[in-house]
Residue, then its C-alpha position, 0 to 999 in steps of 0.5 A: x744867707x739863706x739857701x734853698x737846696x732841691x734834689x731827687x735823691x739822697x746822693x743828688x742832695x749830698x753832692x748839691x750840699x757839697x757844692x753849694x754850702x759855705x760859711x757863710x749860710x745861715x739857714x738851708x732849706x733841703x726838699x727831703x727827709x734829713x737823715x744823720x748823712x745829710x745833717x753832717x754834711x750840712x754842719x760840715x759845709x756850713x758850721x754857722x747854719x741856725x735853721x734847717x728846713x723840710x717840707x711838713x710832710x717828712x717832718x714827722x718821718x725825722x728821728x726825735x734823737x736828731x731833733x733833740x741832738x740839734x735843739x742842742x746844739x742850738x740849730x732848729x730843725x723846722x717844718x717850711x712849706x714852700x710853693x710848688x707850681x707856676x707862681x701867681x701873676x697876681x699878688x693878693x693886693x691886685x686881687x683885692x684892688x679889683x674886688x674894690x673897684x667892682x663895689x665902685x660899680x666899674x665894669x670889667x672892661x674899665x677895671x681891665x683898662x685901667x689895671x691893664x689886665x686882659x678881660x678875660x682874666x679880670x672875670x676870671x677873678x671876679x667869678x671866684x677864680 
């Protein structure tokens, strides 16, 4: 099971992992840098975790030792990038089926109907987003 864990601060973080880890994860995703505290709260709450992730930019800030320490004990440490922001409304196939229809020669008024997308939006796509 995979679990995503967000906080502000280190104490936040330690009283979310107590909350929400069990046995039964296998993989946790913490917004903040892994210090020694919050690596054994994670393997104390969940013993069977296989992978922790942090965003990339506070990977490099984590301690060699405690990378090493945990390839040891068979958990790996990574970095994860995770989306921040309002999610796309339209996924990449949307984007490309519009592309298409434009070569076709169909107008974004047609290609608004038929995908029952707003015009405004369709020209939004089409003039490069």
């Amino acid at each position: 099971m995979k679990i995503e864990i967000k906080a502000r601060n280190n104490d936040d973080l330690l009283r979310k992992l107590e909350e929400k880890l069990n046995k039964d994860v296998t993989e946790v995703y913490i917004n903040l840098r892994p210090t020694k505290i919050i690596l054994v709260k994670i393997l104390e709450r969940a013993p069977n975790v296989k992978v922790i992730g942090c965003p990339p930019s506070l990977y490099p800030k984590v301690s060699k030792k405690i990378i090493k320490a945990l390839n040891q004990m068979g958990i790996k440490l990574v970095p994860m990038n995770h989306s921040r922001g309002r999610p796309k409304k339209y996924d990449p196939d949307t984007l490309k089926l519009i592309e298409e229809l434009i070569k076709k020669g169909k107008t974004p008024r047609e290609i608004s109907e038929e995908l029952n997308i707003p015009l405004r939006t369709v020209y939004y796509i089409i003039n490069g987003r």
